[in-house]
PLY file of the C-alpha trace (Angstrom):
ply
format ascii 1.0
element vertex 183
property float x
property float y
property float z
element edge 182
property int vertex1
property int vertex2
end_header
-16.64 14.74 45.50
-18.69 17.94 46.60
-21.62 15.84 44.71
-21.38 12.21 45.99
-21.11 13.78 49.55
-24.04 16.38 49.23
-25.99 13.17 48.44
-25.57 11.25 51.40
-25.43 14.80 53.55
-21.58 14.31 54.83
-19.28 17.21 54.57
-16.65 15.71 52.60
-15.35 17.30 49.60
-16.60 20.89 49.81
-14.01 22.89 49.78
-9.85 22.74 48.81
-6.72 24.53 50.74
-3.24 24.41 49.47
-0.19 25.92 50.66
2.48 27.29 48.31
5.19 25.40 48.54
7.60 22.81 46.63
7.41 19.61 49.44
9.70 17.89 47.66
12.55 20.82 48.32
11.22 20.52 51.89
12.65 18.70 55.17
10.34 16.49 57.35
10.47 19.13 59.61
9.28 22.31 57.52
6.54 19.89 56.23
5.33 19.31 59.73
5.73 23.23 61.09
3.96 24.40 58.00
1.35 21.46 57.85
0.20 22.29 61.80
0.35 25.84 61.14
-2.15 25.93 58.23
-4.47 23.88 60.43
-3.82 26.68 63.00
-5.11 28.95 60.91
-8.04 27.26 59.36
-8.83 26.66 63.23
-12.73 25.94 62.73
-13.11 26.24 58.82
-12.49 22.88 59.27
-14.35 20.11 61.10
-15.72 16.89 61.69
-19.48 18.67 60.91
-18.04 21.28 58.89
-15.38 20.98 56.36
-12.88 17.10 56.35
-10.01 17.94 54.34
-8.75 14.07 52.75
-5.18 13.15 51.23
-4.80 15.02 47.30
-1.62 16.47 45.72
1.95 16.01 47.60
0.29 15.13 50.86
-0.14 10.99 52.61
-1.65 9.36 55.58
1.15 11.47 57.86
0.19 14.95 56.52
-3.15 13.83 57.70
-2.19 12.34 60.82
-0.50 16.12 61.39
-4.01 17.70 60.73
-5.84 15.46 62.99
-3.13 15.69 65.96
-3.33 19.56 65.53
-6.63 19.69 65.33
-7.13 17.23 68.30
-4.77 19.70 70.25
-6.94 22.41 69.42
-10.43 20.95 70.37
-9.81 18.96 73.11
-12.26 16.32 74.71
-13.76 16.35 71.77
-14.35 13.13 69.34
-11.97 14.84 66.67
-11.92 11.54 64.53
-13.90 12.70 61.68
-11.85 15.98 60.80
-9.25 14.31 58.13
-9.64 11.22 56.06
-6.56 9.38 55.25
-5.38 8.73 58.42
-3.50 5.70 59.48
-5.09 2.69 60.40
-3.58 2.81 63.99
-5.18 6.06 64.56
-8.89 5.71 62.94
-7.74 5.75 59.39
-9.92 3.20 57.32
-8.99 0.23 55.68
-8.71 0.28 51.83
-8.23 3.99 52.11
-4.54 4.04 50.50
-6.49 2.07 47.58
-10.14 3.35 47.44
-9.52 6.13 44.48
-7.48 4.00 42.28
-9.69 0.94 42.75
-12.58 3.53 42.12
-11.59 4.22 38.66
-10.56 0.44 37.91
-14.03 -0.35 38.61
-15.60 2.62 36.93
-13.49 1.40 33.63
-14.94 -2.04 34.68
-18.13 -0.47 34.44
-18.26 1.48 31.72
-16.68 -1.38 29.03
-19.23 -3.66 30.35
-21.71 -1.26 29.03
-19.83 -0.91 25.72
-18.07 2.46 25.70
-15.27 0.92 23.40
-17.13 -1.53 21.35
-15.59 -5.27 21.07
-14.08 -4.43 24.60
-15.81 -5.76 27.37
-13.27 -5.79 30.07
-10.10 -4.50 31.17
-7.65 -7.48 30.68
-5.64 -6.92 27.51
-5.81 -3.13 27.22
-2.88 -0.99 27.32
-2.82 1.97 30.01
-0.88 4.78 30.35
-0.86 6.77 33.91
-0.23 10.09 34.50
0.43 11.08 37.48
2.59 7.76 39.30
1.96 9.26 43.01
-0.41 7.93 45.69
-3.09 7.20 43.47
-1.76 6.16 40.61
0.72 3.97 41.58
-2.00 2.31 43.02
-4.06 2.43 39.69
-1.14 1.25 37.53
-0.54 -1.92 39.83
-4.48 -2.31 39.97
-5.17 -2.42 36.45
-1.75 -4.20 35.80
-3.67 -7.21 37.79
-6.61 -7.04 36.09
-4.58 -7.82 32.59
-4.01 -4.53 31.28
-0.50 -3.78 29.99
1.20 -0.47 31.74
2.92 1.24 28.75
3.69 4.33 30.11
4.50 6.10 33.14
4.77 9.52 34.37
5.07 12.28 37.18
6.05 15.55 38.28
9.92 14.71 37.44
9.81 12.44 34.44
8.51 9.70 32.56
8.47 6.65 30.77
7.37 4.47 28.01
7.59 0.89 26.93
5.26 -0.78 24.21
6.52 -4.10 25.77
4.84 -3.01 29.62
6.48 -1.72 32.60
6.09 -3.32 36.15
4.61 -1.43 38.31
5.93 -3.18 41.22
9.66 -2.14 39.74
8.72 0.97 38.50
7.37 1.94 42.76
11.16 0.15 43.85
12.44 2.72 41.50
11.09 5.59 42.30
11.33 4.87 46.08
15.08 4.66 45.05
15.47 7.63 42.83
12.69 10.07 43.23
11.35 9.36 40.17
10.18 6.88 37.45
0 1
1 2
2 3
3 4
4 5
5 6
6 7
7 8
8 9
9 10
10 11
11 12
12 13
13 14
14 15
15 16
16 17
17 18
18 19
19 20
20 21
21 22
22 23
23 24
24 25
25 26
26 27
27 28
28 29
29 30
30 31
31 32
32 33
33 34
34 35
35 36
36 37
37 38
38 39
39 40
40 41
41 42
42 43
43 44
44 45
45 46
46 47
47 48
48 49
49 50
50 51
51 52
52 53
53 54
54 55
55 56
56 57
57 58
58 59
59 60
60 61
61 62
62 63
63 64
64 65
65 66
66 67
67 68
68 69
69 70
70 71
71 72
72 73
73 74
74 75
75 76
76 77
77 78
78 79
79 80
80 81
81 82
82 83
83 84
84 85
85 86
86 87
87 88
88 89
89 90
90 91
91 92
92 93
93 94
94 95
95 96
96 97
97 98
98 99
99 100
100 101
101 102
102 103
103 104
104 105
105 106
106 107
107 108
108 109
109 110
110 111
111 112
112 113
113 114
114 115
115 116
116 117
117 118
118 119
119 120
120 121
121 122
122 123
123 124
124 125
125 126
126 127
127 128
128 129
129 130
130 131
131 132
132 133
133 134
134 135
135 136
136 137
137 138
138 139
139 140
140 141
141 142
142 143
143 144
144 145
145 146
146 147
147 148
148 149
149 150
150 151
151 152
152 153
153 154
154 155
155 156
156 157
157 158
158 159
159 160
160 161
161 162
162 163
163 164
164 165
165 166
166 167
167 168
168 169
169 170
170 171
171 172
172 173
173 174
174 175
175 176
176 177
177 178
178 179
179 180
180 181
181 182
């Protein structure tokens, strides 16, 4: 990220904050109080010009729309649009956000079997995948590629996993885990 950013001279990407925490032991609240208060104390490490945090690990389009409303608190009369990426729509998020990292590495797999990395494989349809990591991203991946042809045969994240050599839906396999925490 720090690369493709430096290259078109945006500060995306530079640097990465994380708070100590389990999320998932955590009520809405505490996630908001502790979310705000971290932006608090970044206070102008962080920045539309400076430093724009986006969505990674345990966070979504509302732990961003917490650092922008904090930080729009903060630095008022200000255009404070540009500190967070990942924002809702509704509030200057951009469209194909939710999507754009998955549907990055679909295409880069695109890309690089068109060129012959796997020889006798020139595209994605028929391939089996395996994700790792079924969150944000590659929930998004799983149903992406799933589209494109490729069989899902495994699925996993921070509580569990599975396999099936037959495929797994990925569309059943997000109802799930909505439902249970888990896949």
């Amino acid at each position: 990220m720090t690369w493709k950013t430096a290259v078109v001279d945006i500060p995306f990407g530079v640097a990465k904050g994380d708070v100590v925490c389990d999320p998932k032991r955590l009520s809405a609240e505490d996630l908001q109080h502790i979310t705000r208060r971290f932006i608090v104390e970044l206070n102008d490490n962080i920045g539309p010009y400076t430093d724009i945090p986006a969505p990674d690990v345990n966070t979504n389009a509302q732990t961003m729309a917490l650092i922008y409303d904090t930080y729009q608190t903060m630095h008022k009369g200000q255009n404070n649009l540009g500190v967070v990426t990942g924002k809702p729509v509704h509030i200057g998020g951009s469209l194909g956000r939710r999507e754009a990292t998955a549907r990055g590495g679909l295409f880069a797999t695109q890309h690089a079997l068109a060129r012959g990395v796997l020889p006798g494989v020139s595209e994605v349809a028929g391939l089996s995948e395996i994700i790792q990591g079924f969150g944000n991203a590659g929930s998004v991946a799983a149903t992406l590629f799933h589209q494109a042809g490729a069989r899902v045969i495994g699925l996993s994240d921070s509580r569990g996993g599975i396999q099936c050599a037959a495929g797994v839906d990925p569309v059943v396999a997000i109802e799930h885990k909505q439902k249970t925490g888990s896949v």
